[in-house]
mmCIF file of the N, C-alpha and C atoms, coordinates in Angstrom:
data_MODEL
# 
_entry.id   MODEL 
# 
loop_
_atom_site.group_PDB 
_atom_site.id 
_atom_site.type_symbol 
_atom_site.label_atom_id 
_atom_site.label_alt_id 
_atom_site.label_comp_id 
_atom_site.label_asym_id 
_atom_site.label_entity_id 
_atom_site.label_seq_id 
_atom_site.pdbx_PDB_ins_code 
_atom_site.Cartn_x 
_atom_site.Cartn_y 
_atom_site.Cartn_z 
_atom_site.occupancy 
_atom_site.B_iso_or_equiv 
_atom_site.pdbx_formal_charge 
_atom_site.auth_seq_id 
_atom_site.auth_comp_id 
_atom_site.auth_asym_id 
_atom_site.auth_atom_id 
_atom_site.pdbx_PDB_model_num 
ATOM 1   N N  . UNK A 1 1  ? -16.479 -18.783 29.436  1.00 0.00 ? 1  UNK A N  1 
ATOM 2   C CA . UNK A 1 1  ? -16.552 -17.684 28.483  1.00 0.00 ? 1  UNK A CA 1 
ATOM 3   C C  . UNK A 1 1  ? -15.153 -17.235 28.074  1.00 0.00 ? 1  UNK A C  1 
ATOM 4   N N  . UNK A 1 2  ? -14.398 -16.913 28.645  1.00 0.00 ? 2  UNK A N  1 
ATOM 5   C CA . UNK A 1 2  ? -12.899 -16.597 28.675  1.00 0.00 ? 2  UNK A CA 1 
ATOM 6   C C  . UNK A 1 2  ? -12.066 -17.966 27.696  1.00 0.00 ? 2  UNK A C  1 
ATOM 7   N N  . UNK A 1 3  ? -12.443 -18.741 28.359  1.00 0.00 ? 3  UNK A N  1 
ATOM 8   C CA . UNK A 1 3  ? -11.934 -20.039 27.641  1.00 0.00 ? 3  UNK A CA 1 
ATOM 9   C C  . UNK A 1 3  ? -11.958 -19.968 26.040  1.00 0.00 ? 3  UNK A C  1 
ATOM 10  N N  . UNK A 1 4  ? -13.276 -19.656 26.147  1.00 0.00 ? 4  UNK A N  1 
ATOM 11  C CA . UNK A 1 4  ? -13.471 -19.609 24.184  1.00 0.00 ? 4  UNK A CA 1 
ATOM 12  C C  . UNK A 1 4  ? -13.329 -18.553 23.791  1.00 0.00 ? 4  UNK A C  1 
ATOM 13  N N  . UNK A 1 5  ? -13.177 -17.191 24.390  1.00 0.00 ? 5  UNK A N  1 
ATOM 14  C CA . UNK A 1 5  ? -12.341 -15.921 23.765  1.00 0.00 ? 5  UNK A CA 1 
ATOM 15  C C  . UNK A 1 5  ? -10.743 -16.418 23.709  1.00 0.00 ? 5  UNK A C  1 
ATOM 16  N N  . UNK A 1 6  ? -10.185 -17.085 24.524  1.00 0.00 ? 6  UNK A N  1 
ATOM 17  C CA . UNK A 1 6  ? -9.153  -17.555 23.822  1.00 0.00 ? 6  UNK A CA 1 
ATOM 18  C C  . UNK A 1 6  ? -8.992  -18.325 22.906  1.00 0.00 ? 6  UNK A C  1 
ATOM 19  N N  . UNK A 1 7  ? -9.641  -19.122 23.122  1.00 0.00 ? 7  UNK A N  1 
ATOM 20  C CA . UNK A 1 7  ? -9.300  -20.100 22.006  1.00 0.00 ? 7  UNK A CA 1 
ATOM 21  C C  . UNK A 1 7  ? -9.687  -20.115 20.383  1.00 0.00 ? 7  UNK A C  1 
ATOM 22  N N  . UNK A 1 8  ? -10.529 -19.030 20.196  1.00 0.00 ? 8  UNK A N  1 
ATOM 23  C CA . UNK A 1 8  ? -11.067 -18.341 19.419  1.00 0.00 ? 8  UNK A CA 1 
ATOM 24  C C  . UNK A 1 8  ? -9.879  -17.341 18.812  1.00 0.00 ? 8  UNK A C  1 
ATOM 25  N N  . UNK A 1 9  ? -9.448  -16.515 19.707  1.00 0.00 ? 9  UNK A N  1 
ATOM 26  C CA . UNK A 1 9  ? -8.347  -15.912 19.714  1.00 0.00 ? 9  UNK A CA 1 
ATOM 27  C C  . UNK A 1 9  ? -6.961  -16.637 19.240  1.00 0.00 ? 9  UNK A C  1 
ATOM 28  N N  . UNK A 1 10 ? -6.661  -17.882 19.404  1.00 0.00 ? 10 UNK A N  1 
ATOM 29  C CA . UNK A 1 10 ? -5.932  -18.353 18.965  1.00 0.00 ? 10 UNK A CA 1 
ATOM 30  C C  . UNK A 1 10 ? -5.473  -19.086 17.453  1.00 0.00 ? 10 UNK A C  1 
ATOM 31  N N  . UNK A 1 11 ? -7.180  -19.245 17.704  1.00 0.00 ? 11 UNK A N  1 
ATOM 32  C CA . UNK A 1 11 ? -7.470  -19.657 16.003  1.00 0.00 ? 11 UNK A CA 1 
ATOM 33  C C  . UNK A 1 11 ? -7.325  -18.750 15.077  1.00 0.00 ? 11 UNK A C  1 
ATOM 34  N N  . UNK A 1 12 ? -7.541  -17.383 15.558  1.00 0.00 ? 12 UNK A N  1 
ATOM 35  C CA . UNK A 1 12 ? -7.416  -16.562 14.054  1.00 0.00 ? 12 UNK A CA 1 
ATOM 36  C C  . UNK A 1 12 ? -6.073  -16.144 14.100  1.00 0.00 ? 12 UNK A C  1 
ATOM 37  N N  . UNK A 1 13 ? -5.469  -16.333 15.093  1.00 0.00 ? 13 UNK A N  1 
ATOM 38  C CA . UNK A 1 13 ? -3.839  -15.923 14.978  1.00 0.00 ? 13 UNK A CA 1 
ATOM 39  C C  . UNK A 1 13 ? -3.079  -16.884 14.174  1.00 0.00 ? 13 UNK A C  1 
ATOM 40  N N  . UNK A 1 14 ? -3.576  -17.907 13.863  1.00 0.00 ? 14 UNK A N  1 
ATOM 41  C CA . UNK A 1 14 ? -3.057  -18.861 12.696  1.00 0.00 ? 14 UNK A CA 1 
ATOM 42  C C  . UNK A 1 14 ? -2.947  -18.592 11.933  1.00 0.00 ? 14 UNK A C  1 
ATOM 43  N N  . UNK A 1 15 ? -4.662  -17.589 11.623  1.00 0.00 ? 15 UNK A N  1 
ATOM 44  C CA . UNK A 1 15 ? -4.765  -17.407 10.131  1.00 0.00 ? 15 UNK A CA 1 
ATOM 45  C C  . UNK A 1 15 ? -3.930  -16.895 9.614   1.00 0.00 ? 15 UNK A C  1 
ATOM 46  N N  . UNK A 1 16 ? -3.718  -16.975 8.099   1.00 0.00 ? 16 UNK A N  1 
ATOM 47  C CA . UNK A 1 16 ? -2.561  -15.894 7.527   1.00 0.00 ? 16 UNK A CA 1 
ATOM 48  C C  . UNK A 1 16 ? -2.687  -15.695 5.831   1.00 0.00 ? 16 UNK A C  1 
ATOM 49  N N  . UNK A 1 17 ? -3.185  -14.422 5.815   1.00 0.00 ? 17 UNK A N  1 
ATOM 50  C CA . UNK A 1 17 ? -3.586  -14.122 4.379   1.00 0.00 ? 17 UNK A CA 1 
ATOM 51  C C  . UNK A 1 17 ? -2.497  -13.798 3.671   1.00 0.00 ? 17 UNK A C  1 
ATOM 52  N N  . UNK A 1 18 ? -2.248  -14.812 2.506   1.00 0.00 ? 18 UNK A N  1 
ATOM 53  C CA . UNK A 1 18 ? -0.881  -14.621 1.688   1.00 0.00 ? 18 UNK A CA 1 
ATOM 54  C C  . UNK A 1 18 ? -1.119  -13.051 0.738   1.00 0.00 ? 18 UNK A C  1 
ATOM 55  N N  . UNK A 1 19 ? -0.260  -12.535 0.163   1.00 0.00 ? 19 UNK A N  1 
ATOM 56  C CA . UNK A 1 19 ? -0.411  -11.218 -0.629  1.00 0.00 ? 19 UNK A CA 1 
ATOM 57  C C  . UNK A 1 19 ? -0.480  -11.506 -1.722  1.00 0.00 ? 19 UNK A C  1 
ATOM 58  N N  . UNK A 1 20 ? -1.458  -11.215 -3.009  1.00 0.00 ? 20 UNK A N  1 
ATOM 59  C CA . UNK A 1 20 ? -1.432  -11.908 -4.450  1.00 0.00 ? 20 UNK A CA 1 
ATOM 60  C C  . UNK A 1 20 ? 0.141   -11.791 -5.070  1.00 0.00 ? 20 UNK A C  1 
ATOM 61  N N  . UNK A 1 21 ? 0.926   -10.781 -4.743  1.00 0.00 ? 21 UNK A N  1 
ATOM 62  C CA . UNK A 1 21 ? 1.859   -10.646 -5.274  1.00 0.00 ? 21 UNK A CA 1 
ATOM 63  C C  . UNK A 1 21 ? 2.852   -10.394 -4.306  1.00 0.00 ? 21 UNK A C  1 
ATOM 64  N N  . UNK A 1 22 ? 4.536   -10.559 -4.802  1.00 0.00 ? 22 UNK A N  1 
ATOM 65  C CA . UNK A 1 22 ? 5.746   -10.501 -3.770  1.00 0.00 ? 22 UNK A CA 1 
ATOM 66  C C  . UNK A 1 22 ? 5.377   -9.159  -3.898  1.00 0.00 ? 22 UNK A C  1 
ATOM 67  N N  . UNK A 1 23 ? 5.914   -8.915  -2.194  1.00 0.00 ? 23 UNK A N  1 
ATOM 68  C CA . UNK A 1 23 ? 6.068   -7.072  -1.508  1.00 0.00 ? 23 UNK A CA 1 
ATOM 69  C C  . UNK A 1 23 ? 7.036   -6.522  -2.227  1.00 0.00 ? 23 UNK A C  1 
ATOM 70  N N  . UNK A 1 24 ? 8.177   -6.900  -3.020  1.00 0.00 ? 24 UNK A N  1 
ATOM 71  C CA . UNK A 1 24 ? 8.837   -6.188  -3.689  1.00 0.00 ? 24 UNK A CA 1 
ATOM 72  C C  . UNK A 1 24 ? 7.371   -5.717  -5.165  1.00 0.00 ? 24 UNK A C  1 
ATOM 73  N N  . UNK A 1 25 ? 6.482   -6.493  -5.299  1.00 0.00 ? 25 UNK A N  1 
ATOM 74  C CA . UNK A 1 25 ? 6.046   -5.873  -6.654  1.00 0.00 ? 25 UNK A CA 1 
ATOM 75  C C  . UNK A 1 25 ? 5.318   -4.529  -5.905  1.00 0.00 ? 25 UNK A C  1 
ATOM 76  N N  . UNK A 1 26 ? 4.690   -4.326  -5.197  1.00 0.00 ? 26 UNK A N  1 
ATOM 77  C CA . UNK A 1 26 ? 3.746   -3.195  -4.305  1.00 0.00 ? 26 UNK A CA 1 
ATOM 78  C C  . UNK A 1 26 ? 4.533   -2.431  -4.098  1.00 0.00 ? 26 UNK A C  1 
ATOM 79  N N  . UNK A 1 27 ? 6.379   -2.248  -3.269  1.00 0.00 ? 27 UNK A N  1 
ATOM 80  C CA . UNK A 1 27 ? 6.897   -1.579  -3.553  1.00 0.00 ? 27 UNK A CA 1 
ATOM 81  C C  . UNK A 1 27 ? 7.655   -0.814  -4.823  1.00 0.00 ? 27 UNK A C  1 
ATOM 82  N N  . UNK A 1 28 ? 7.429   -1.650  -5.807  1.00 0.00 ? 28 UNK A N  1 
ATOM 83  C CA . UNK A 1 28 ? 8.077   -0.924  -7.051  1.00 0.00 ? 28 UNK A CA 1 
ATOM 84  C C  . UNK A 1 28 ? 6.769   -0.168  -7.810  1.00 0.00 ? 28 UNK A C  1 
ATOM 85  N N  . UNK A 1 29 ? 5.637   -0.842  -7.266  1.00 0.00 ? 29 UNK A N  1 
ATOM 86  C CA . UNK A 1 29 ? 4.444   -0.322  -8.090  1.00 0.00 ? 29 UNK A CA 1 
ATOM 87  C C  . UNK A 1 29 ? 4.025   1.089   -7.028  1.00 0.00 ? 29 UNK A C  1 
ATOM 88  N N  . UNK A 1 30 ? 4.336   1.153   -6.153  1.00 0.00 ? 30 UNK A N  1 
ATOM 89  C CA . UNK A 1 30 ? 4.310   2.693   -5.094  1.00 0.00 ? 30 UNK A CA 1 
ATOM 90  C C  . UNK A 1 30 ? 5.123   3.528   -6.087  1.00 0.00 ? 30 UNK A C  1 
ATOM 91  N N  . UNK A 1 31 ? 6.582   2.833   -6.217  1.00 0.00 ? 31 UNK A N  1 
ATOM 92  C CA . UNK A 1 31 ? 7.680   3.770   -6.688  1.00 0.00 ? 31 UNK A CA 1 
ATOM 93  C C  . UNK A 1 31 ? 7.088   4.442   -7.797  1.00 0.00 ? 31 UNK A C  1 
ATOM 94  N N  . UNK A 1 32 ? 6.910   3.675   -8.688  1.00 0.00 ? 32 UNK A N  1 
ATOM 95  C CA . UNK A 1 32 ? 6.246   4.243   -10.056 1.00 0.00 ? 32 UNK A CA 1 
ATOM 96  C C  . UNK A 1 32 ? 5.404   4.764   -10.171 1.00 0.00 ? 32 UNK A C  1 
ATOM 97  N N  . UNK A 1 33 ? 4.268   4.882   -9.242  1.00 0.00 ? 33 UNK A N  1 
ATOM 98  C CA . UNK A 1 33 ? 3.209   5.309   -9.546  1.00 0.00 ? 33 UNK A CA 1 
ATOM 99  C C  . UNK A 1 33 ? 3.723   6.902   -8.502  1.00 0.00 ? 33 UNK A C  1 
ATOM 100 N N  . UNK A 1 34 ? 4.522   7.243   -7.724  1.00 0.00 ? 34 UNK A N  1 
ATOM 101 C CA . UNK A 1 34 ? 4.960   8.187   -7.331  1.00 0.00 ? 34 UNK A CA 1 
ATOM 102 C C  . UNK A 1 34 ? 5.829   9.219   -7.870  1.00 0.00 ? 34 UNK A C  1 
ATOM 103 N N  . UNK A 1 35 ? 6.872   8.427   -8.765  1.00 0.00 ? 35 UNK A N  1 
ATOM 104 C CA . UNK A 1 35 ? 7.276   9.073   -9.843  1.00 0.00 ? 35 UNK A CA 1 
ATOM 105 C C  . UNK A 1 35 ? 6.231   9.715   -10.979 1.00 0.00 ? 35 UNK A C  1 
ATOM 106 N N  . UNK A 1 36 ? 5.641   8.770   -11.580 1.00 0.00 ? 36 UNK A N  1 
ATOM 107 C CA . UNK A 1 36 ? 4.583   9.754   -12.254 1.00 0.00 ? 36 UNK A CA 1 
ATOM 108 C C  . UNK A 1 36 ? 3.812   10.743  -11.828 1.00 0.00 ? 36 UNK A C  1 
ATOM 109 N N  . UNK A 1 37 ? 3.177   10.295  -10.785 1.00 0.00 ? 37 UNK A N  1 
ATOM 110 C CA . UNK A 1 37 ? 2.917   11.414  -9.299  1.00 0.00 ? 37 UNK A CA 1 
ATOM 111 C C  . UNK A 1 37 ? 3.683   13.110  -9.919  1.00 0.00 ? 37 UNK A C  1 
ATOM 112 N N  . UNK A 1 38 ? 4.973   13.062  -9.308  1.00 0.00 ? 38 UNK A N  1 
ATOM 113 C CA . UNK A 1 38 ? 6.675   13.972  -9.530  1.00 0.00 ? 38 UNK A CA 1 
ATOM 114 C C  . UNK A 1 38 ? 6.130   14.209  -11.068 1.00 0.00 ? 38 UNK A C  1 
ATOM 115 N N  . UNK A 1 39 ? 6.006   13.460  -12.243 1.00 0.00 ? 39 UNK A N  1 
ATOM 116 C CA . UNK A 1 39 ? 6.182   13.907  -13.099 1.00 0.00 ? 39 UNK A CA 1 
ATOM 117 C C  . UNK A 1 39 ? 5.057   14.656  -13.748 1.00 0.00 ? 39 UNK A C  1 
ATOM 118 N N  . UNK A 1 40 ? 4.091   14.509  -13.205 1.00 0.00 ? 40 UNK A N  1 
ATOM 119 C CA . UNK A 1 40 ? 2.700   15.449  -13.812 1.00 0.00 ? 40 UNK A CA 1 
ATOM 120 C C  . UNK A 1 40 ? 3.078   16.550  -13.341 1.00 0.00 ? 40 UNK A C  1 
ATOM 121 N N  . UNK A 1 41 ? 3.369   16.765  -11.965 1.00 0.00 ? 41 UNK A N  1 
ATOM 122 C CA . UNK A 1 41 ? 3.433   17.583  -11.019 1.00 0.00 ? 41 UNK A CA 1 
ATOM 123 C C  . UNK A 1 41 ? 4.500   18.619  -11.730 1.00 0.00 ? 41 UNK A C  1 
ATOM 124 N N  . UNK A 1 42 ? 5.743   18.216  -11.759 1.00 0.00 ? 42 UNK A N  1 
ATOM 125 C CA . UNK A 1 42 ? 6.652   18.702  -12.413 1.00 0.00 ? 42 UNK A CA 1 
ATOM 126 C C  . UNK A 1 42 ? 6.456   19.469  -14.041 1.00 0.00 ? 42 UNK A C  1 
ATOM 127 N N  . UNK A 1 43 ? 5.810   18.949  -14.834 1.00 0.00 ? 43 UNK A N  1 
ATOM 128 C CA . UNK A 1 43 ? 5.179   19.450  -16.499 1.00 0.00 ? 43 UNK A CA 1 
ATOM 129 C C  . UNK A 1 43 ? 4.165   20.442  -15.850 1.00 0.00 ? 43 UNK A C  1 
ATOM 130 N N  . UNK A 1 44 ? 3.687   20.392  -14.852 1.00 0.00 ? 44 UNK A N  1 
ATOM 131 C CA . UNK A 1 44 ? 2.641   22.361  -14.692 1.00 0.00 ? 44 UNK A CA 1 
ATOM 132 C C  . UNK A 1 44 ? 3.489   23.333  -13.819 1.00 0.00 ? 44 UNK A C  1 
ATOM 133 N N  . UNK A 1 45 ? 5.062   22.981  -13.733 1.00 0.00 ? 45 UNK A N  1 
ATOM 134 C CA . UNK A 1 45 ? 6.058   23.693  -13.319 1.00 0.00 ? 45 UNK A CA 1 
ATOM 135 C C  . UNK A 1 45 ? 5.675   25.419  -13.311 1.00 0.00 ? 45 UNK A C  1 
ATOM 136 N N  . UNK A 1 46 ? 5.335   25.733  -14.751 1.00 0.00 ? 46 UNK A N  1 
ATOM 137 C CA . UNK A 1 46 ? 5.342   27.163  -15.176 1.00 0.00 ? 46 UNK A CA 1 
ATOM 138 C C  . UNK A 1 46 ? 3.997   27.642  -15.755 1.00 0.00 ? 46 UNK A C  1 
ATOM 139 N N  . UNK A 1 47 ? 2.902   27.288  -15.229 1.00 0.00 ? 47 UNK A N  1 
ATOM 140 C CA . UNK A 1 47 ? 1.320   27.207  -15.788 1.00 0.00 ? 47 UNK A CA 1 
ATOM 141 C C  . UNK A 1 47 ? 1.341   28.796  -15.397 1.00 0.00 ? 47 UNK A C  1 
ATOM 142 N N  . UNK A 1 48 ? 1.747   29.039  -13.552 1.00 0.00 ? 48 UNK A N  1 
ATOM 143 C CA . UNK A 1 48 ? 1.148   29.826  -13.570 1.00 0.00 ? 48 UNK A CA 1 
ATOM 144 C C  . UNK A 1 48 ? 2.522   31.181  -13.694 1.00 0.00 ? 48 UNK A C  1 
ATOM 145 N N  . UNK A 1 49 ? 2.996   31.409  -14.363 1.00 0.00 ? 49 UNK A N  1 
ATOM 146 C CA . UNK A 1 49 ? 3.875   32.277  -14.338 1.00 0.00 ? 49 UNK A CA 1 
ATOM 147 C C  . UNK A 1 49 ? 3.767   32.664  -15.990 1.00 0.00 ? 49 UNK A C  1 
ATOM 148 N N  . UNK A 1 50 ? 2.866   31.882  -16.516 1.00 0.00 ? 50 UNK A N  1 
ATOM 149 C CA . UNK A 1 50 ? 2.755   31.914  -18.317 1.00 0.00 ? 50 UNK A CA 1 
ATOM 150 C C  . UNK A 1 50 ? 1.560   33.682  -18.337 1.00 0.00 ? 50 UNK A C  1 
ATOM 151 N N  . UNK A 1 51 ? 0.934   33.394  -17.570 1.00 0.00 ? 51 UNK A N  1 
ATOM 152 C CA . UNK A 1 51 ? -0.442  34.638  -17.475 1.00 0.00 ? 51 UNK A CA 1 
ATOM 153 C C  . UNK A 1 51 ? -0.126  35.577  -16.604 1.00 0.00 ? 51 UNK A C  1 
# 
């Protein structure tokens, strides 16, 4: 039983799921989408100080 939890175990440690895209694109697509984030955020600066 042990035998084939390892070896089982070993097999999926092979596996290796590639990422559709380079980690630099996920990090620039965080960046941007965080900046816009900042920038909505930033344009209701004075919503409530108008009333």
């Amino acid at each position: 039983m042990h035998a084939a939890l390892i070896a089982a175990a070993e097999e999926a440690s092979e596996h290796v799921n590639e990422l559709p895209f380079s980690p630099v694109v996920f990090g620039v697509g965080a960046f941007v989408g965080l900046v816009a984030l900042l920038l909505a955020t930033y344009a209701f600066r004075s919503v409530g100080t108008r009333h």
